[in-house]
N, C-alpha and C positions, 0 to 999 in steps of 0.2 A: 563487546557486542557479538551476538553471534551471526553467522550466517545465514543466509535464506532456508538453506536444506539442511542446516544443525538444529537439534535440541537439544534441552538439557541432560546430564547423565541421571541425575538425579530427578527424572522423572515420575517415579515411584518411590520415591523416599518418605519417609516415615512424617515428615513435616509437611508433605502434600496429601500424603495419602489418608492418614487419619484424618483431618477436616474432612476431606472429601466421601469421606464413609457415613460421617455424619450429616453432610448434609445432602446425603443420595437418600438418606429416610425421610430428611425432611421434605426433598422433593416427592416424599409420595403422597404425597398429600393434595387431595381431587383438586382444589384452584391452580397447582401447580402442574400435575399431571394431564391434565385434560388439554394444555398446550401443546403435546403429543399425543394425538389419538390412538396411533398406533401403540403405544405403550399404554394408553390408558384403555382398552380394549385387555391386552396380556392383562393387565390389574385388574379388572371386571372379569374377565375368566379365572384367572386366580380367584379372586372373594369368591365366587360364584362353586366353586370346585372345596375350597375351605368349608363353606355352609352346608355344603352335600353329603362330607363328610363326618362333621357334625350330627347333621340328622341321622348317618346311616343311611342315606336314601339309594345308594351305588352295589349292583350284586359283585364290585371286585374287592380282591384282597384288598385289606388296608396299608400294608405296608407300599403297595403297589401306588395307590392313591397317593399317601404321604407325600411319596418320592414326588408325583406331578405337580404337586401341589408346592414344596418345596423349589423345584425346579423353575416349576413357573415365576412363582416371588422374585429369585436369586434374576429371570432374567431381567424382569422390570427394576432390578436395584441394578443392575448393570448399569443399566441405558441411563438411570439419573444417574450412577457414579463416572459414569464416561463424560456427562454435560459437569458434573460438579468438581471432578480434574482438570476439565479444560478449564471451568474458571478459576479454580484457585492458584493455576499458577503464574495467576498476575495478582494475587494478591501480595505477598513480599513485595513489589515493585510500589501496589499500593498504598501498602504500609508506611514503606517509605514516604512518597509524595505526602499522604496523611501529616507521618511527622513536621516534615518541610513546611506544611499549612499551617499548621498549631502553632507554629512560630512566629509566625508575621506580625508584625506590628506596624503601625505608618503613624511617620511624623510631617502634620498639617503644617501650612508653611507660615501658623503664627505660634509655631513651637510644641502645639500640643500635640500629645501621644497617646495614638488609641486603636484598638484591636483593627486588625486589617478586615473584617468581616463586617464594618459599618461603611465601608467606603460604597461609593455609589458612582456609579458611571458621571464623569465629568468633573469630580475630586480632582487637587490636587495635593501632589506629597512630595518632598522632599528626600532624595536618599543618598546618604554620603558615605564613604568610604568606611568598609565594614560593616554596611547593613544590606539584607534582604530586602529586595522590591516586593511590596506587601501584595501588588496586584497587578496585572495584565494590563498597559496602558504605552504609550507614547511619548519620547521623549519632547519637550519644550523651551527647555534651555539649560544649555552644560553641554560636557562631552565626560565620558567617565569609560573606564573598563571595567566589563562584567564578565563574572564567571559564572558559566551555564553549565557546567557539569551536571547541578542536578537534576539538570530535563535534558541533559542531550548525551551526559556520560562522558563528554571531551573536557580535559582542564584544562587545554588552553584559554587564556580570556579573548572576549571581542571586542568592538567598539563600538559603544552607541552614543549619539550626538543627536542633536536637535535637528529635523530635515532631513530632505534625502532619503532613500531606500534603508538606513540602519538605525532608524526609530524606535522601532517597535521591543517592548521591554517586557520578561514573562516574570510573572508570578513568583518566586522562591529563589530564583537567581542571584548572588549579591554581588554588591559593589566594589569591585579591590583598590578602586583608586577615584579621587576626585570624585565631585557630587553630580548630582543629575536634578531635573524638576520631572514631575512625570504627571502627565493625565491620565487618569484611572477609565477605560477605555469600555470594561462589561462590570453587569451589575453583578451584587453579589451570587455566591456559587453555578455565576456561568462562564468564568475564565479558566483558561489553558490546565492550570492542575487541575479544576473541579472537572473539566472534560478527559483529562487523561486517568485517573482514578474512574472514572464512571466506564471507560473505557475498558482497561486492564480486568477492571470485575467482571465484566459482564453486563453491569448492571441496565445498561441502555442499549444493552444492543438488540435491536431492531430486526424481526425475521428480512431478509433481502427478498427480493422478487422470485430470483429464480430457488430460495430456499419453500417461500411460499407456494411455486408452480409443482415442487417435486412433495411438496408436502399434501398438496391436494390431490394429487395423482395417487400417493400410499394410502389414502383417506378411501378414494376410489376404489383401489386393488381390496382394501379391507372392507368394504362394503358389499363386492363382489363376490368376495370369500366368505365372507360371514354368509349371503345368500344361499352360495353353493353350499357351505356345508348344512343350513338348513334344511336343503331337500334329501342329505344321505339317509337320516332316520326313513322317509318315505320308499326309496331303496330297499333297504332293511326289511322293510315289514313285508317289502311285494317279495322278498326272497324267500320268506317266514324266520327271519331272524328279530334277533336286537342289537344294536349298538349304542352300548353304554355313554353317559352323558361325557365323564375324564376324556373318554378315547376321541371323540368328538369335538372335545375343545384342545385337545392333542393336534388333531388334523388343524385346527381351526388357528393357532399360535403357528402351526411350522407351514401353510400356508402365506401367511401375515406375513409381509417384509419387518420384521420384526429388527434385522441387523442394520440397517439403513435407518430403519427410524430411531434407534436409539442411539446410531454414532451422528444422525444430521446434524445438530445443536452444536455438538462439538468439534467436527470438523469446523464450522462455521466462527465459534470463539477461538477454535487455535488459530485459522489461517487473521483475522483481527490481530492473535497475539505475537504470530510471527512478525506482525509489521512494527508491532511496537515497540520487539525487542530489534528490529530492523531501524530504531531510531523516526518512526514514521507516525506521525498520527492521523488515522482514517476518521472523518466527523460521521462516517457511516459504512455499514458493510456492504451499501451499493455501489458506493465508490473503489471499492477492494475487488468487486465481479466484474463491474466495468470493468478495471484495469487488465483483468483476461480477457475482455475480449474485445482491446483496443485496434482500431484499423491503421489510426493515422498517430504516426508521434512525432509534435513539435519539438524541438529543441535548440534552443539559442546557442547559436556558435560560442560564444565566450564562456569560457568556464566548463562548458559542456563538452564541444568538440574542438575547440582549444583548450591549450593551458589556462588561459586566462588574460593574462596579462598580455597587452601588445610594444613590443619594445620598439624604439626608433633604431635601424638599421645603417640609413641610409641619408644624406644630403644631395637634393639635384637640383642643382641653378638652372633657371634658364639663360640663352643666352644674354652673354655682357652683363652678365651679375657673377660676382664673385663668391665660391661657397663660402668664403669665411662671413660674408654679409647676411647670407640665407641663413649661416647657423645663428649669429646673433638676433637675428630678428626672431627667427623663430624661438631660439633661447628666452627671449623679450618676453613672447607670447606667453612662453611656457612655467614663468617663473611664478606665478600664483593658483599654478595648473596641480593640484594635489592628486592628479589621479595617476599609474603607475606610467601611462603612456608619457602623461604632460612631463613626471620626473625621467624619463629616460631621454625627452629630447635635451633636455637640461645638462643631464650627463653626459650624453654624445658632441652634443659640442665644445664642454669643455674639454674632454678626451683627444678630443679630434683638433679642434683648431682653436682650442687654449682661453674659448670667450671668458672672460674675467667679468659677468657681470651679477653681483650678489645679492641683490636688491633691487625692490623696485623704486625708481626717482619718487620724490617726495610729492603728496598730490597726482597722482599716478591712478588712474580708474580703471579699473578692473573689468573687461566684460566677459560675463560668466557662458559657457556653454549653456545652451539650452534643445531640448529637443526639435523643437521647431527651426530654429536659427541654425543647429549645427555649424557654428561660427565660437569662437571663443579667441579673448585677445586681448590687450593693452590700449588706455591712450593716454599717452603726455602731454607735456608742454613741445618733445618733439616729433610728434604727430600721431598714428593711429597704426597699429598691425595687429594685423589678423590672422590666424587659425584656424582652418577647417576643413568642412568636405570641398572637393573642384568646383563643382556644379554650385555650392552655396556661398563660396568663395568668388567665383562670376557673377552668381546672382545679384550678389550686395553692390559688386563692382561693375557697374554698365559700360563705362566706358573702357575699362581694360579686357571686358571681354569681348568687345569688339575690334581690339584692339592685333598687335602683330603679334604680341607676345601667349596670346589664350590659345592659336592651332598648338605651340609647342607646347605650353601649360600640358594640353591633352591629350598629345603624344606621351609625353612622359608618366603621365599618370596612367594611361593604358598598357603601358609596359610593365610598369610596377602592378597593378592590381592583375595581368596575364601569368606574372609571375606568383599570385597568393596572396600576395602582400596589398597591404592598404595605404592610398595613398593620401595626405594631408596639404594642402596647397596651404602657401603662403604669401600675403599681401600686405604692401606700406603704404598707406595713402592714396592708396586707389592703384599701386603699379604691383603687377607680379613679380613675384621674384623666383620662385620653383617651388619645388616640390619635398617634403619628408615621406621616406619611405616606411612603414610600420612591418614589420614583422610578426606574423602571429607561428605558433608552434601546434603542430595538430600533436593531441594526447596518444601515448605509446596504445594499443592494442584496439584503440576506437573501431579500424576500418572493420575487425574481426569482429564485433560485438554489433555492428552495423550489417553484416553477413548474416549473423543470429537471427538479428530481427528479422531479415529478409525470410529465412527459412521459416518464418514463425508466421509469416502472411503480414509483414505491421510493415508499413510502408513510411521513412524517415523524412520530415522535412526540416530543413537547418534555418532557423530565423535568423537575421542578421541586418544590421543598420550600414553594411559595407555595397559600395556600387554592385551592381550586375558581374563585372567581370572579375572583381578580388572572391566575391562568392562561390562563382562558378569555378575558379580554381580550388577550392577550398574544401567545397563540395567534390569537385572530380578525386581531388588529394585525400579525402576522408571515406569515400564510397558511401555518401547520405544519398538517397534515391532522389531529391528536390529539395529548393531553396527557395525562402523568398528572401529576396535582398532590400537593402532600402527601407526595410520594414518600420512602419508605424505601431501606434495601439489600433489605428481603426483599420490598419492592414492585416491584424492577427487577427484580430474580433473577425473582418470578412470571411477571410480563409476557413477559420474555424466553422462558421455557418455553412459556409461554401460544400467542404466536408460531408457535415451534419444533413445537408440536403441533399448527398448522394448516399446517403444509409451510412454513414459510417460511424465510425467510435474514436470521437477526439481526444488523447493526451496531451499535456502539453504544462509547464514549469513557467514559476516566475516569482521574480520578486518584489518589484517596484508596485506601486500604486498606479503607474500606469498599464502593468499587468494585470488590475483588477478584473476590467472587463473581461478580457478574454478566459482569465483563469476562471469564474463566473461561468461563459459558456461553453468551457469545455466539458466534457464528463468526465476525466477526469481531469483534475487542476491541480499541481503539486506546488504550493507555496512555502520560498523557502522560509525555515524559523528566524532572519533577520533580517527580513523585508519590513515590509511595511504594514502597520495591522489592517489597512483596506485589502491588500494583497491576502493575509492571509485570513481575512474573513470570506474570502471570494473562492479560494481554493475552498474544496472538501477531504484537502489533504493535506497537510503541513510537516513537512521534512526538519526537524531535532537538528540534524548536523549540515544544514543547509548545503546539501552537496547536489547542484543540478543534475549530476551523471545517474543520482540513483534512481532518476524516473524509469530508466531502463530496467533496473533490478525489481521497484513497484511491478511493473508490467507482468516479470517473471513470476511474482509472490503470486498475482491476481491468476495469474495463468495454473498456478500449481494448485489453489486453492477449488478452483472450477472442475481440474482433472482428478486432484480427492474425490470430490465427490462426485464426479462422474464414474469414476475406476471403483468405489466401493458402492455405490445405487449396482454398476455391472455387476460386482460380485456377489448383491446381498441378492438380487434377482436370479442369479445363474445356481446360487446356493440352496436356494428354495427348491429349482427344479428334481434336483437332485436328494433331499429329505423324502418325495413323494415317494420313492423310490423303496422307501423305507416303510412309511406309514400306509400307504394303499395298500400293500399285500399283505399288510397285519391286520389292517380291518376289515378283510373281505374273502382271504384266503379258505377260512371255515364257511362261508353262502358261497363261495365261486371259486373253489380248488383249481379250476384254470389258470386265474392269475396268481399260482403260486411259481409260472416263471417269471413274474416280476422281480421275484426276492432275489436280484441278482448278487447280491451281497452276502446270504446262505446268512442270514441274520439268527440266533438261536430259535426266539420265537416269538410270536405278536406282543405281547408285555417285553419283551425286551426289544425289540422295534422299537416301540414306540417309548419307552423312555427314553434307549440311547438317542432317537431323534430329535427329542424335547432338551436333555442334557447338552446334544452338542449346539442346538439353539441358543442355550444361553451363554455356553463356552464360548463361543464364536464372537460375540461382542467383546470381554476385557482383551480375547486373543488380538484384536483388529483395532483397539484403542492407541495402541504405541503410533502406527500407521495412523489414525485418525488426527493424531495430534502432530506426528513432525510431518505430515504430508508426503504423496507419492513424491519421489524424484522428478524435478519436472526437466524434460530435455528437447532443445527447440527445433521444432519439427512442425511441418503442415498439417491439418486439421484430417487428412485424410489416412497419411500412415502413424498418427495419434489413436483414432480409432481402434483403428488396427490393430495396434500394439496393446492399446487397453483389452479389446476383445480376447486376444492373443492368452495375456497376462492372467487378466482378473477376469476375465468369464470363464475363460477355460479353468482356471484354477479355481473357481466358486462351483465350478462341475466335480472336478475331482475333490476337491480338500473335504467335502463330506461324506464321499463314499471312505475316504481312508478313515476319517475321524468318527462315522456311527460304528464304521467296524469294528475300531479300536473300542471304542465306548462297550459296544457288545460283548463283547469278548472280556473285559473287564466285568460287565454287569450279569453274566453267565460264571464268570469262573469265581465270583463274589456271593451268588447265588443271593442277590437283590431283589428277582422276582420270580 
């Protein structure tokens, strides 16, 4: 996988680049072209310049014409070969997923075998060890391990099982072990491969808003200009000159933000493809702007700003209970408990005070954690114990919590949670017995990356199901700017709106079906790839390597993608100013020898002006392509010395880079003796 600011080496290699030649012609073609005005303007001045010469109708040299005429074409195949680079180099990845489709087949669960492209949402299919999941659905019953490498790139296998947050089953992934049943979840060609192939192409992608806002604004500039240079013939004639029609649509092209409209497109499908070679799929490239210019980012402590796992540390009796008692019971608790906490209280007490208990007694009821309950526990034939949060371990227990033993119960658990840690109360029949201490581990360099964001203006809040005061350590120990603790799905969902209605830009991760909602109204919603497929039909973004931390790095893609195009609209505008420079004192030098102090450049002379300006117009696009597609460096800083820096950078260098480059051009085009 590569990195956010890598690209390939082989970016101009001969297996990108030839496709891409050819279909930079076929985008010249008016239903395709007219999606760029700006280009398709250069190609109406082009034809328009081609037919003139034809007729003869122009008093200049011909060879002089040629050139403009040439030049001009060479820029408009720029601009498609720049949009038709950036799309082909997700086709190889396409190619691939393609393959992986062609494959499929699904077997109905009364034996028969038939192409995975007749399945229909609410099918069922069978798939067992050594086959491909023909389609994008849900597990229903079995547990199996699959390997995802071909949509996530990792070959480790996962586990998916009936229920639960690790359901959800994709398309081409297959099975290495034991079988699964699966419900086929989207109809044909609208699951996970058919949207990541439509993706990598180009094929759907959708102009974004702010692609839309700068495109009507160059529409504007070219409207403008096209005006302006309407009235210089009227000029012209009140001097008692002429200026020729080439020279005119000369002004009229180097005028035109010509550089910007023809890298737009493609800035726009690279920063799409850096996400997808980032393991990320965007369902849109609003969702990829958003993520630049995110205010608020949620993030679930587990996984995220922890390690993960919460380990059991600690045993605290309370008084006249003996810890070897607290560990068995708890042990009790824990012994049907599969999640990495429930096995470590398991471990810790046989470690520690040698509980020997391996099994649950025969007849034995199981009660399962649940979100609401936050209780989880045993009951036998000899009695009941319980697991859980304090407060809902009191709750269930009335009379123990009025009891002598509930003030110390919540001394100790205040201790434990001031210190970071989470604490687990434990109850036999209605009597307290103490307390398990959890341990979580905050992730190596978070506080740092936490810093980042701060300088970046993105304000962090740490979600989390842990009391007020294990938070608030957790938080202080990770440098997150706020927490909410305790948290529900209708306590995200709140927040998120709560947000939303102080102007802000919500991010935020998840994976469970209880994360639907909120991932839903965030703007942007990162669901992991082994959540739940409500989960990740609610996101507008789906993370391949189901890794929560990288919502942080999304944010940065989004970020980088915004300042492209921001730093090159600065250059292509700053670049323009400076062609004037070139072309006004060649069209006017012989009516108005005064501004021949304009010709600061000491250009040889107006034909040579004005081609070398035309030339380095079109040079200027493949020059600024490599940059269009791996994107400026983005580095986290506030919106005010960003500017700056872009100003700095790319406007002052859109000033300079074409006084050097018409000069150069001249001087070539003089000692070539071109015109």
């Amino acid at each position: 996988m590569t990195t956010p600011q890598s690209v390939p080496a082989s970016m101009f290699s001969a297996k990108l680049t030839v496709p891409a030649i050819g279909d930079a012609f076929r985008k010249l073609h008016p239903a395709a072209l007219v999606k760029n005005p700006v280009l398709f303007t250069t190609a109406v001045v082009a034809l328009l310049l081609t037919l003139l010469l034809a007729l003869g109708g122009e008093p200049l040299p011909l060879g002089f014409q040629a050139q403009l005429i040439v030049w001009l074409w060479l820029t408009v195949l720029f601009g498609t070969f720049a949009e038709a680079l950036a799309e082909g180099r997700g086709r190889a990845q396409a190619a691939s997923l393609r393959a992986t489709k062609s494959e499929l087949a699904a077997r109905l669960p009364n034996g028969q075998v038939v192409p995975a492209s007749q399945l229909r949402r609410g099918d069922e299919v069978l798939v067992e060890t050594g086959d491909l999941i023909p389609a994008d659905g849900e597990v229903i019953a079995g547990v199996a391990s699959v390997n995802e490498a071909a949509i996530t790139g990792e070959s480790a296998p996962v586990i998916r099982e009936a229920g639960g947050d690790r359901s959800a089953v994709t398309a081409g992934t297959r099975v290495i072990s034991d079988s699964i049943r699966v419900r086929v979840t989207q109809e044909p060609g609208q699951g996970f491969l058919d949207r990541m192939i439509a993706l990598v192409e180009g094929a759907e992608r959708q102009k974004t808003p702010n692609e839309i806002a700068l495109t009507i604004l160059l529409v504007g500039l070219t409207i403008i200009f096209l005006i302006a240079v309407a009235t210089v013939p009227a000029f012209a004639r009140y001097a008692g000159g002429h200026i020729p029609v080439a020279v005119l649509a000369a002004l009229l092209i180097t005028l035109i933000p010509t550089t910007i409209a023809a890298l737009l497109s493609a800035i726009g499908i690279a920063g799409m493809d850096r996400l997808v070679r980032f393991n990320v799929l965007a369902k849109s490239g609003r969702a990829v702007e958003a993520a630049g210019d995110v205010d608020v980012l949620l993030l679930d402590k587990t996984g995220t700003i922890t390690i993960g796992d919460r380990q059991a540390c600690a045993f605290r009796p309370l008084e006249g209970i003996a810890a070897a008692t607290l560990a068995q019971a708890a042990m009790l608790a824990s012994l049907a408990d599969e999640t990495p906490e429930g096995r470590s209280i398991v471990v810790l007490a046989r470690e520690t005070f040698g509980v020997a208990i391996n099994a649950l007694p025969a007849g034995a009821e199981i009660i399962p954690f649940t979100a609401q309950t936050r209780i989880s526990g045993v009951r036998t034939d000899a009695g009941l114990v319980q697991k859980g949060a304090v407060d809902a371990i009191l709750r269930a227990n009335p009379e123990a919590a009025s009891g002598s033993h509930a003030p110390q119960l919540r001394r100790i658990s205040e201790e434990i949670a001031r210190s970071g840690q989470t604490p687990l109360a434990v109850a036999r029949d209605g009597q307290l017995l103490g307390v398990i201490a959890l341990k979580d581990v905050i992730k190596a360099g978070v506080r740092e990356r936490f810093a980042e964001l701060r300088r970046m203006g993105i304000r962090t809040v740490m979600i989390t199901g842990d009391n007020p005061l294990t938070a608030a350590a957790i938080a202080a120990e990770s440098g997150v700017d706020d927490f909410l603790a305790e948290a529900t799905p209708e306590d995200k969902l709140a927040l998120i709106r709560t947000e939303q209605q102080g102007g802000k830009l919500v991010a935020m991760c998840g994976d469970g079906t209880n994360d639907a909602p909120a991932l839903a109204q965030a703007d942007v919603g990162v669901a992991m790839n082994t959540g739940t497929q409500a989960a990740r039909e609610a996101g507008n973004m789906v993370d391949l390597d189901s890794d929560p931390t990288k919502l942080i790095e999304i944010v940065g893609l989004g970020k980088q993608l915004l300042m492209t195009r921001g730093a090159l609209t600065t250059f292509s505008v700053a670049n323009d100013v400076a062609k004037y420079f070139a072309i006004i004192p060649a069209m006017f030098v012989v009516l108005y020898p005064g501004l021949g102090v304009l010709n600061v450049m000491k250009l040889a002379s107006p034909e040579s002006a004005i081609l070398s300006a035309i030339i380095f117009n079109a040079l200027i696009i493949p020059a600024l392509v490599p940059l269009a597609l791996r994107g400026v460096t983005y580095r986290p800083m506030g919106a005010g010395p960003l500017l700056a820096r872009n100003l700095a950078v790319y406007g002052l260098g859109g000033l300079v880079a074409p006084f050097i480059g018409i000069k150069a051009i001249d001087l070539a085009v003089a000692g070539l003796h071109l015109v």
